[in-house]
C-alpha positions as CSV (number, residue, x, y, z in Angstrom):
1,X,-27.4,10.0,21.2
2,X,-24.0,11.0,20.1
3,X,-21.1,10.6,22.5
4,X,-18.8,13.9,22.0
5,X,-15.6,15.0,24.2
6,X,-13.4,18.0,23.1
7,X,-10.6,17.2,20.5
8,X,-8.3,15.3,22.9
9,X,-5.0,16.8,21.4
10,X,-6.4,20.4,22.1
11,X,-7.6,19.5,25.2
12,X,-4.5,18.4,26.3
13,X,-2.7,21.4,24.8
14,X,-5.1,23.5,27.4
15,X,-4.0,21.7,30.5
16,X,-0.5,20.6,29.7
17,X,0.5,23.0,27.3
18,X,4.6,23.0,28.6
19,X,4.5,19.6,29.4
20,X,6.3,17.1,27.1
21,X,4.4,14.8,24.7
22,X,6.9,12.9,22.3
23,X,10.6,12.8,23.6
24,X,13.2,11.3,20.8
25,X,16.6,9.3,20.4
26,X,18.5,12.2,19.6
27,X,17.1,14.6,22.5
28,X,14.7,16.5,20.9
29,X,11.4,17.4,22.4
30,X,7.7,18.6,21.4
31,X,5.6,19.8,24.2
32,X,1.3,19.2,23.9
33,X,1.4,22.9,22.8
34,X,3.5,22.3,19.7
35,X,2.3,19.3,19.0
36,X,-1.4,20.8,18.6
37,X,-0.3,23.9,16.5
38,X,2.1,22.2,14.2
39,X,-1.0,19.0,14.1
40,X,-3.2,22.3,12.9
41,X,-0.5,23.7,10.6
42,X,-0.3,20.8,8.8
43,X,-3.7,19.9,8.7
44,X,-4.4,22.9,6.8
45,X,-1.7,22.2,4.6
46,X,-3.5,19.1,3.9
47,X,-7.1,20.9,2.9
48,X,-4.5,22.3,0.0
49,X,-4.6,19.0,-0.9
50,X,-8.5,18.7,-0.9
51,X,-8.3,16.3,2.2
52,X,-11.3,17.0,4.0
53,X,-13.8,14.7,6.6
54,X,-14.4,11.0,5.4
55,X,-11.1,11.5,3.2
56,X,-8.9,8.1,3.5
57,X,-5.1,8.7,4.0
58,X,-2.5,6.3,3.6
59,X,0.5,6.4,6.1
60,X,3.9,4.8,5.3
61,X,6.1,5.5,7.4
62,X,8.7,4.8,9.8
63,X,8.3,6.0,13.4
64,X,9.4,10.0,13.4
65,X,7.6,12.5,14.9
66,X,6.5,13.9,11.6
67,X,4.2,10.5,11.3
68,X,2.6,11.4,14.6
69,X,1.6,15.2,13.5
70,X,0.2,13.5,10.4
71,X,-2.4,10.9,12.1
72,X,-3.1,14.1,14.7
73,X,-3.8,16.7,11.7
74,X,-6.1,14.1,9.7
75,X,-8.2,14.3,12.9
76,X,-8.4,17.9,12.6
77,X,-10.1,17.5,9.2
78,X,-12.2,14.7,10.0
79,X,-10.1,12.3,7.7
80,X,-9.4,8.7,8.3
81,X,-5.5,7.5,8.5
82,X,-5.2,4.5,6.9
83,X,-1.9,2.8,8.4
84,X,0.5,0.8,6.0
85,X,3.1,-1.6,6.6
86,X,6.3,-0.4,5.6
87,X,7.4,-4.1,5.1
88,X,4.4,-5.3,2.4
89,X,5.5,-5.6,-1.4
90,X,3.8,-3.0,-4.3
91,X,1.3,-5.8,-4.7
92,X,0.1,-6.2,-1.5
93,X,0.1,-2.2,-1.1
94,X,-1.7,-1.5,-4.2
95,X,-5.0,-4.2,-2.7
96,X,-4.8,-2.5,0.2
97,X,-5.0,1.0,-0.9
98,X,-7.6,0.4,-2.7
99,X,-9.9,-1.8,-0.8
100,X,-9.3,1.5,1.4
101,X,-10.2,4.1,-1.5
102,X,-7.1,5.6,-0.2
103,X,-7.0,9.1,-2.2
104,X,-3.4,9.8,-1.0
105,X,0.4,8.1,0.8
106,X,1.8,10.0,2.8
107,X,5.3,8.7,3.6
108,X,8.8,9.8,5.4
109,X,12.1,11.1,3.5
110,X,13.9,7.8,4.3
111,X,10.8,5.8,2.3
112,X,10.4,8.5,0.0
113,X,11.9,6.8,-2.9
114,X,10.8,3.6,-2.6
115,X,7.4,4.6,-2.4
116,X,7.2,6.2,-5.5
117,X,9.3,3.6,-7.2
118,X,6.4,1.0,-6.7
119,X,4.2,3.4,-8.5
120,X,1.3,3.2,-6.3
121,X,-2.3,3.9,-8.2
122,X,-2.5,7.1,-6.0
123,X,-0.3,10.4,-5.3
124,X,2.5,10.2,-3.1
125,X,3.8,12.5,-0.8
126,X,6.5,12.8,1.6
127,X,5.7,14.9,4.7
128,X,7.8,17.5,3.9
129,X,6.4,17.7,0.5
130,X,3.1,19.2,2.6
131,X,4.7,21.0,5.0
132,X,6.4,23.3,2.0
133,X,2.6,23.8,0.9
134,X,0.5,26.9,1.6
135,X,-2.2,26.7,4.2
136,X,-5.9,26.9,3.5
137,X,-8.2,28.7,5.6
138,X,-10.5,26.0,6.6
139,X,-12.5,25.3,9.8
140,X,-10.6,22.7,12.0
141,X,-12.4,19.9,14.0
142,X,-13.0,21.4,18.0
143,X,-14.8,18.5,19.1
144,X,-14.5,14.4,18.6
145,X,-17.3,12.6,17.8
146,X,-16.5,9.0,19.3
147,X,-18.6,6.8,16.8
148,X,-16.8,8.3,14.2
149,X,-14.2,6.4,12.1
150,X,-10.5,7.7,12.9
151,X,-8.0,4.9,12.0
152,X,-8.1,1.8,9.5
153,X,-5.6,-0.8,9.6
154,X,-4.7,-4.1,7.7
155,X,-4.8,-7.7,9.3
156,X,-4.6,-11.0,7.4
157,X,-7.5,-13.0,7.2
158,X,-7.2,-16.6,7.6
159,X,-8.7,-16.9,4.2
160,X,-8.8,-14.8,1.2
161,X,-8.0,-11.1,1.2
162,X,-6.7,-9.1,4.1
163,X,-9.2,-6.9,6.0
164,X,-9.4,-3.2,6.9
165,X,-10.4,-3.4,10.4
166,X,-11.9,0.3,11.2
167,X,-11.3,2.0,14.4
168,X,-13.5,4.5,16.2
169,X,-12.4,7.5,18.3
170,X,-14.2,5.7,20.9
171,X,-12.8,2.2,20.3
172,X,-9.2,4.3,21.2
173,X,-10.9,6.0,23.8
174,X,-12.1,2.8,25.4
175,X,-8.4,0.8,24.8
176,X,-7.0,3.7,26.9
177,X,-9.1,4.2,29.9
178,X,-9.0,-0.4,29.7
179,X,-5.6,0.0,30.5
180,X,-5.0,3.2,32.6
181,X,-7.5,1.0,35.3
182,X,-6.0,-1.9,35.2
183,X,-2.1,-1.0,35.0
184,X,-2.5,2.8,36.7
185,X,-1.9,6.1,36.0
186,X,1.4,8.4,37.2
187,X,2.6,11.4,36.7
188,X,6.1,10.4,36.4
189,X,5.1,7.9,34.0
190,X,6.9,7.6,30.2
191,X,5.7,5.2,27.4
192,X,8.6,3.8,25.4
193,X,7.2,3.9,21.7
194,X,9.5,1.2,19.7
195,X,7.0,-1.4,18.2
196,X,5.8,0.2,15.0
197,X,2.8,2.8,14.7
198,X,1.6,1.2,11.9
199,X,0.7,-1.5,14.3
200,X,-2.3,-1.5,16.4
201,X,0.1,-1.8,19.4
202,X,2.2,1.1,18.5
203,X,-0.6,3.3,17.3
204,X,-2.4,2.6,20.9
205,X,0.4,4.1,22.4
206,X,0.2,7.8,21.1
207,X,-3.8,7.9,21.8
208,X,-2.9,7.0,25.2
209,X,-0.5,10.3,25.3
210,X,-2.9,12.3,24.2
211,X,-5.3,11.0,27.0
212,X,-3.2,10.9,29.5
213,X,-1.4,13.6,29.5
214,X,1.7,11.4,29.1
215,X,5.1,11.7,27.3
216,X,6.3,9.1,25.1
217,X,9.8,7.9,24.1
218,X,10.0,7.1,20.2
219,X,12.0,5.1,19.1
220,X,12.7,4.5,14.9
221,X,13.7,1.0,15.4
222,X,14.4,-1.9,18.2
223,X,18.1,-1.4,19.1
224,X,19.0,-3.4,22.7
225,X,21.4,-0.6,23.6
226,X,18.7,2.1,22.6
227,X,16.1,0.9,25.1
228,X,18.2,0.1,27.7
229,X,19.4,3.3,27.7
230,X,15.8,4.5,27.5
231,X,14.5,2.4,30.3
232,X,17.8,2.6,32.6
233,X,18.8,6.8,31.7
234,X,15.6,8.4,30.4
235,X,12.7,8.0,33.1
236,X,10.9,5.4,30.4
237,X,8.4,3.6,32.9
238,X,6.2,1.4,30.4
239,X,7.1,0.0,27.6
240,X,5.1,-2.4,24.7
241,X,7.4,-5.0,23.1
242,X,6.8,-8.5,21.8
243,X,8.8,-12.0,23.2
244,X,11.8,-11.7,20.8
245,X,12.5,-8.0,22.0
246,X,12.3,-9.4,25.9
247,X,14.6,-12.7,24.6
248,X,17.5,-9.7,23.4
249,X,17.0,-7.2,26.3
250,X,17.3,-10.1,28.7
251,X,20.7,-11.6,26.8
252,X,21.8,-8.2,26.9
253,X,21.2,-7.0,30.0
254,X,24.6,-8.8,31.8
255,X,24.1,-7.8,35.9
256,X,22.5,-4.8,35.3
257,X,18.9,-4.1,36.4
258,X,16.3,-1.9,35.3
259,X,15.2,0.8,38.0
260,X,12.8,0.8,40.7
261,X,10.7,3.5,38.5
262,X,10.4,0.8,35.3
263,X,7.1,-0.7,36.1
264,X,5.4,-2.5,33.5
265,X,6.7,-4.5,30.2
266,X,3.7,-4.6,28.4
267,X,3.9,-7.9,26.8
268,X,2.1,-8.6,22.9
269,X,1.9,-10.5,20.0
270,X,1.6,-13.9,20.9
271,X,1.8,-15.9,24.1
272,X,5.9,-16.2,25.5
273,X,7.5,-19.0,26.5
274,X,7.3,-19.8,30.0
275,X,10.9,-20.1,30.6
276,X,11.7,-16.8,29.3
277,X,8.6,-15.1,31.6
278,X,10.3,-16.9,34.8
279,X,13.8,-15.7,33.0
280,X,12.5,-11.9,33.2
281,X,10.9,-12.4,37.0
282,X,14.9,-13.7,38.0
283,X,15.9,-10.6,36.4
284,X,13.4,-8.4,37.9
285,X,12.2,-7.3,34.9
286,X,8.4,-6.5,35.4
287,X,6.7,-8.7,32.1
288,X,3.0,-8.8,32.2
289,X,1.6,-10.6,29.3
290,X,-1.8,-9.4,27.3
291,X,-4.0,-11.0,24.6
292,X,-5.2,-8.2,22.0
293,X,-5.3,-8.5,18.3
294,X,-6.3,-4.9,15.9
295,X,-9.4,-6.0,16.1
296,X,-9.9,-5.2,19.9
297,X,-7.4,-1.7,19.3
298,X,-4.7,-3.3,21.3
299,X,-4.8,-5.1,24.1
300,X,-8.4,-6.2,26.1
301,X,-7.3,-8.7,27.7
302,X,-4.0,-7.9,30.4
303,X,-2.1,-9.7,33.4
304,X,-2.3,-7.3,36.4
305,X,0.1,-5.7,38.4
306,X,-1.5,-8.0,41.4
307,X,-0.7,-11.3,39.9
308,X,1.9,-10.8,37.6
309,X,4.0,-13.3,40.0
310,X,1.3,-15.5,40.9
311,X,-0.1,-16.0,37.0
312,X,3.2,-16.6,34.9
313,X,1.9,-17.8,31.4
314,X,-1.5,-16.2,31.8
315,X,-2.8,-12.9,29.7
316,X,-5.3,-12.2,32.5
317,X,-8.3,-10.8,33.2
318,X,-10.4,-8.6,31.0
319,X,-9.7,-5.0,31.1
320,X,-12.5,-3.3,32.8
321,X,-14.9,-2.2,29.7
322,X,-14.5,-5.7,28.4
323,X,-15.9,-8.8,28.4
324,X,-14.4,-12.2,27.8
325,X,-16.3,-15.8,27.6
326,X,-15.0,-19.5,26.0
327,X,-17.2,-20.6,23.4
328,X,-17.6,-24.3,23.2
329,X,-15.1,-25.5,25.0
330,X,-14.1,-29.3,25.0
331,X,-13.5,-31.7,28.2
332,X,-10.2,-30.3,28.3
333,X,-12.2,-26.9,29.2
334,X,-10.2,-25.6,25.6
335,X,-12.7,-23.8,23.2
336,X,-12.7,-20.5,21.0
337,X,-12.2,-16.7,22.7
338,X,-14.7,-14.7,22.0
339,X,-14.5,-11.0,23.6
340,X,-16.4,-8.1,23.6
341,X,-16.3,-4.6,24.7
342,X,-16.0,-0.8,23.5
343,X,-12.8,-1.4,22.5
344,X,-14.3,-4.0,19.4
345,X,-14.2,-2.4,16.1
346,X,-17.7,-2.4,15.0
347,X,-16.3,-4.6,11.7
348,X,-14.4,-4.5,8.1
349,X,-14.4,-1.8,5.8
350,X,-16.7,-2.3,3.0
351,X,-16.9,-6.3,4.0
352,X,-19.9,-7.2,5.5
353,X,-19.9,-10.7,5.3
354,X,-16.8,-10.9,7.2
355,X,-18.0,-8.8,10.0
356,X,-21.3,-10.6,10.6
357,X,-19.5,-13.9,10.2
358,X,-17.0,-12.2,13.1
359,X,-19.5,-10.3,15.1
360,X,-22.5,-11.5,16.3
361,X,-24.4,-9.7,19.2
362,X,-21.3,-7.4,20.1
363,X,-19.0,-10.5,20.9
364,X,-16.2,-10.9,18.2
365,X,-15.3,-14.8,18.1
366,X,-11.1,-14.1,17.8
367,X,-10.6,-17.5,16.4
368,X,-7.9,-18.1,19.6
369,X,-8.3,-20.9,21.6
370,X,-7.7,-20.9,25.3
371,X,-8.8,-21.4,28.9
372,X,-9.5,-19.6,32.0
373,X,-8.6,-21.1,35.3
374,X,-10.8,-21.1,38.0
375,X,-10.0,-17.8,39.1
376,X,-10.8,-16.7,35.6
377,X,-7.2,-16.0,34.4
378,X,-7.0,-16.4,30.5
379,X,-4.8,-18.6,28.9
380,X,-4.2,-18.6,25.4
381,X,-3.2,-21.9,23.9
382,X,-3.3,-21.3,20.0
383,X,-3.4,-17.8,18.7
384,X,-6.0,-18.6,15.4
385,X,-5.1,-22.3,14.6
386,X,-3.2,-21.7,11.9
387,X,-1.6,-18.3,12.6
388,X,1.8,-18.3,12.3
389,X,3.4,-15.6,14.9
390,X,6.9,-14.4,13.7
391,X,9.0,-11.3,16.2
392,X,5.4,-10.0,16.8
393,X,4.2,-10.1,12.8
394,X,0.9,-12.1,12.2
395,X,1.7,-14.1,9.2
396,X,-1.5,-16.8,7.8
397,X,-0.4,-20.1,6.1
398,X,-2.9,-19.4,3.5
399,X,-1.5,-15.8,2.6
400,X,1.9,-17.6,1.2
401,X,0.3,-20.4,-0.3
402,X,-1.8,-18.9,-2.1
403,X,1.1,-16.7,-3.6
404,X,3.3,-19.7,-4.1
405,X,-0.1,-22.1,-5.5
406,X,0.3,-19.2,-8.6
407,X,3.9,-21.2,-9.5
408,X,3.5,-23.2,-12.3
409,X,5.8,-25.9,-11.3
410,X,4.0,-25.9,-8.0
411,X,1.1,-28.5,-7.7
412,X,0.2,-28.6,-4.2
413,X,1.4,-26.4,-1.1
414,X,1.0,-26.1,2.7
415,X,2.4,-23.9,4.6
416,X,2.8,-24.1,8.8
417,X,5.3,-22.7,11.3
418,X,8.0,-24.0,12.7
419,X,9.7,-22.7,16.2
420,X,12.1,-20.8,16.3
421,X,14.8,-19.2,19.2
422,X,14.6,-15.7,17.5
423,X,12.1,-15.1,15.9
424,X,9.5,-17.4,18.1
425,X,8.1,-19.2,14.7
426,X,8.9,-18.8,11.4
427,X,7.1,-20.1,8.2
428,X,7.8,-22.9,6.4
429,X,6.2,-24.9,3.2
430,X,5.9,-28.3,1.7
431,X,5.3,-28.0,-1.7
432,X,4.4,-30.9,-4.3
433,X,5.7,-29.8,-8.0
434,X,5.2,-30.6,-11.6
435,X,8.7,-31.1,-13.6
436,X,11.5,-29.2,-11.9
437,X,12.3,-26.3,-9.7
438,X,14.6,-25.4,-6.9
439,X,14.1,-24.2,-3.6
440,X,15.9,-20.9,-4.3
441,X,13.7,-20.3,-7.7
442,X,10.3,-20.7,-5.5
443,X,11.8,-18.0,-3.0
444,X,13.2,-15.8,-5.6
445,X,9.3,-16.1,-6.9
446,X,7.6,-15.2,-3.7
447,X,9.9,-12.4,-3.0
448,X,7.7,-10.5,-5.5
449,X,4.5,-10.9,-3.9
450,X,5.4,-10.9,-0.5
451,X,7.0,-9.5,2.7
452,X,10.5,-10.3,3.5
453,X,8.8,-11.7,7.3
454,X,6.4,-14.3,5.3
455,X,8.9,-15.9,3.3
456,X,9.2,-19.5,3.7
457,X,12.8,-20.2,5.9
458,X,12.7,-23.9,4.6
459,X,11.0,-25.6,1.6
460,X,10.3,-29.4,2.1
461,X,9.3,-31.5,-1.4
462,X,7.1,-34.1,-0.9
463,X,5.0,-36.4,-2.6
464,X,1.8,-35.7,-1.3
465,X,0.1,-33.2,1.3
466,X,-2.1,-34.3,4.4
467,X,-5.6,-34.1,3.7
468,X,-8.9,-34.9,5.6
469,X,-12.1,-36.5,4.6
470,X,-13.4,-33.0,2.8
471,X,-9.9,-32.9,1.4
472,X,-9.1,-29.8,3.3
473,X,-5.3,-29.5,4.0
474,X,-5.0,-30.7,7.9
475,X,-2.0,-28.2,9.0
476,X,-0.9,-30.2,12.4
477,X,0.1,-32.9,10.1
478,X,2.5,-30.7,8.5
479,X,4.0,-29.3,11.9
480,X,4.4,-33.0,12.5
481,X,6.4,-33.6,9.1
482,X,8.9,-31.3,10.7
C-alpha cells in the first residue's frame, strides 16, 4: 500500500506561510509562502522545457537560494534532481550525467560559463535562463508519494565506476524524523546551511526545513568569520560541518564563546580527532559526532545530547528508525558496519549488481569498520579501508590510480592517504615508471581527469609496490612507506 503525505513544501506554506524558510549572508529572506509559489513558478517554467515526472535533472550549482527553488520545483513535476559536484572535471561530469540519463544541467550565473565550456552531451541552463521562460499550464504534484525516487547523487565506489545512489521521498522523510528524536525539535531553532547541497549532508538539511517548519541560514561558502557571525549574531542553533571546519572555528574563536541558544555541532564526514573533540568540550562548543554516508541520506547513526560528554570519540547510537549490528567482528570485537533502516536507499541506479552485492535483506554492509562498547555506543575505526577522507570529501585510492595507471610512463601505482593538520588526510601515490617523467608532468596529467581535492599532494618513485599472495596491492604497506 502506498505511503502518501501532502507535498511537504505546500504543506508547510499552509501552516507557516509568514514564517521564514531560507535566511541568507546578505540579509535577505524567503518566507514558506514564497518559497512554494516561486518553487511552482519555476516548475512550470520547467514543463516549457518538457521536464515532466521521471525526468532526470542535473544540478550544478553553488549554494544560492535559486538552487533550492530548483530541487523544490522538480518535485512539483515529479522529476528527479540529480546533484553534481561543482568540483569534478568534464570527464568525470560527462559519466555521470549519463549513467543518470540526465536530459538537462541546470547551473548558477557564477558556473555559468564554465559549464558550458566543458560542453557537456546535454543542454545547459542557468537558472535565470528558465526563470525568463514562459510558464506552461500544467498540473503540479499536491501529494508525495514516499516510495518515489526524488534525489540521485554520486559516491565513489571502491572499485570501478562511481554510483548513483537514489533517494526516496521517504528515505528524506525517515533521515528527518531520525534526527528530530534524537537531537529535538524548537521553535527557536535555525540550521546553518554551509557544507554543500550537492552533498548528502547539505541536501538533508533543506528537507529538514521543509519538515520542520524550520529556517535555515545559507551560506555560499565556509568563511570562519561568516559563521561565527552566524552562530554568535543570527540566532543559528544547529549547524552540519566536517573536522577541518571545527579545527578553523576553534583557532578562530580567541575568548569568545558561542551562546547558550547554539546547541548542537552536527559533526560529519569522517571520525575527528580526539584531541580536537576534547578541544571543542574546553571551549564549550557543543560537537556531537555522527556516522552517515549518502547511502543512509545523511546521518543514521548520531551521538546524543545525553552523552555527548560521557562518549567523546563515539558516533552513537542509532537514530530511532535505524538499525545498526557488527558483522564478523574479530577478537578485538572490530568487524564490518552494517546498518539498516528507512533511511537506506533501496540501491544504485541502473546497477544491480552493486546493490545486491551492498544490500542484502534490508541491511546495507557500509564497508566501515568499528565497534560498539558495551553500552552499544558506535565507534568507527576505518571509514571503508581504503577511503581516503580529505575536509569532508570521500576520495577512493583506486579512483586516482586508475586515472594515473592510463600514463604511459607509469607502470605500477598505489595510492593511500596520508594525515594531514588541515585537511585531516590527503592523497598521496607511489608510482613505478617506464623511462622518465617528473612528478610535476604526472600532476599536470591528472589535473585533466580529476578533481583539484583527489590530486596526489606527494608522488613517491619506487621500485616496486607491496603486493600479497593474489598479487593484490596491500594499501597499509604503503601508509607504512610514508
Amino acid at each position: 500500500m502506498a505511503e502518501i503525505i501532502p507535498h511537504w513544501l505546500t504543506k508547510q506554506a499552509e501552516l507557516k506561510p509568514n514564517h521564514i524558510a531560507i535566511e541568507m549572508e546578505n540579509g535577505d529572506e524567503i518566507t514558506f509562502l514564497q518559497l512554494k509559489e516561486q518553487s511552482q513558478q519555476l516548475a512550470k517554467k520547467l514543463a516549457s522545457l518538457s521536464v515532466t515526472q521521471g525526468t532526470h535533472i542535473g544540478i550544478r550549482s553553488t549554494n544560492n537560494v535559486s538552487m533550492v527553488i530548483a530541487i523544490h520545483a522538480l518535485s512539483y513535476l515529479g522529476a528527479v534532481s540529480v546533484m553534481l559536484n561543482t568540483k569534478l572535471t568534464k570527464a568525470e561530469l560527462t559519466y555521470q550525467i549519463d549513467d543518470a540519463e540526465v536530459a538537462m544541467v541546470l547551473t548558477c550565473e557564477s558556473l555559468a560559463q564554465s559549464t558550458r565550456n566543458m560542453e557537456l552531451p546535454v543542454p545547459v541552463k542557468t537558472f535565470t535562463d528558465v526563470e525568463l521562460l514562459t510558464e506552461k499550464e500544467v498540473a503540479l504534484r499536491t501529494e508525495i508519494d514516499l516510495a518515489d525516487t526524488f534525489t540521485i547523487l554520486y559516491t565513489s565506489g571502491t572499485t570501478g565506476f562511481p554510483k548513483g545512489v537514489i533517494h526516496t521521498y521517504g528515505n528524506h522523510w525517515w533521515s528527518a524524523m531520525g534526527s528530530a528524536l534524537n537531537l529535538g525539535l524548537s521553535e527557536q531553532d535555525k540550521w546553518l546551511a554551509v557544507l554543500p547541497l550537492f552533498h548528502i549532508s547539505g541536501l538533508s538539511i533543506l528537507i529538514k526545513s521543509v519538515i520542520y517548519g524550520m529556517p535555515v541560514f545559507l551560506v555560499e561558502k565556509f568563511a570562519e568569520a561568516v559563521v561565527h557571525d552566524a552562530i554568535i549574531n543570527k540566532g543559528v542553533t544547529i549547524a552540519s560541518v566536517v573536522t577541518v571546519m571545527v579545527q578553523r572555528l576553534i583557532d578562530s574563536l580567541d575568548n569568545k564563546q558561542y551562546p547558550k541558544a547554539f546547541r548542537c555541532m552536527l559533526l560529519g564526514g569522517g571520525s575527528a580527532p580526539v584531541p580536537l573533540l576534547e578541544k571543542a568540550k574546553q571551549n564549550h562548543i557543543p560537537v556531537f559526532q555522527s556516522y552517515g554516508m549518502t547511502e543512509t541520506t545523511s546521518q543514521i547513526v548520531t551521538l546524543s545530547p545525553l552523552h555527548a560528554l560521557e562518549k567523546i570519540g563515539s558516533a552513537g547510537k542509532p537514530l530511532f528508525p535505524a538499525q545498526l549490528s557488527i558483522s564478523n567482528p574479530g577478537d578485538d570485537t572490530v568487524g564490518e558496519i552494517h546498518v539498516k533502516g528507512p533511511m537506506v536507499t533501496k540501491g544504485y541506479f541502473k546497477n544491480e549488481a552493486a546493490t545486491k552485492q551492498s544490500i542484502k535483506s534490508g541491511w546495507l554492509a557500509t564497508g566501515d569498520l568499528g565497534y560498539m562498547d558495551g553500552d552499544g555506543f558506535l565507534y568507527v575505526v576505518d571509514r571503508r579501508n581504503d577511503l581516503i577522507i580529505s575536509g569532508g570529501e570521500n576520495i577512493y585510492p583506486s579512483e586516482i590510480e586508475s586515472v594515473l595507471s592510463g600514463m604511459k610512463q607509469i607502470k605500477e601505482v598505489g595510492v593511500t592517504g596520508k594525515d594531514d593538520e588541515m585537511w585531516g588526510q590527503v592523497p598521496v601515490a607511489f608510482v613505478v615508471v617506464r623511462g622518465t617523467v617528473s612528478a610535476v608532468e604526472i600532476i599536470r596529467y591528472a589535473e585533466k581527469y580529476l578533481a583539484k581535492y583527489k590530486l596526489p599532494k606527494d608522488i613517491y618513485f619506487v621500485d616496486g609496490l607491496p603486493r600479497n599472495a593474489s598479487n593484490k596491492l596491500v594499501r597499509k604497506s604503503l601508509a607504512k612507506w610514508i
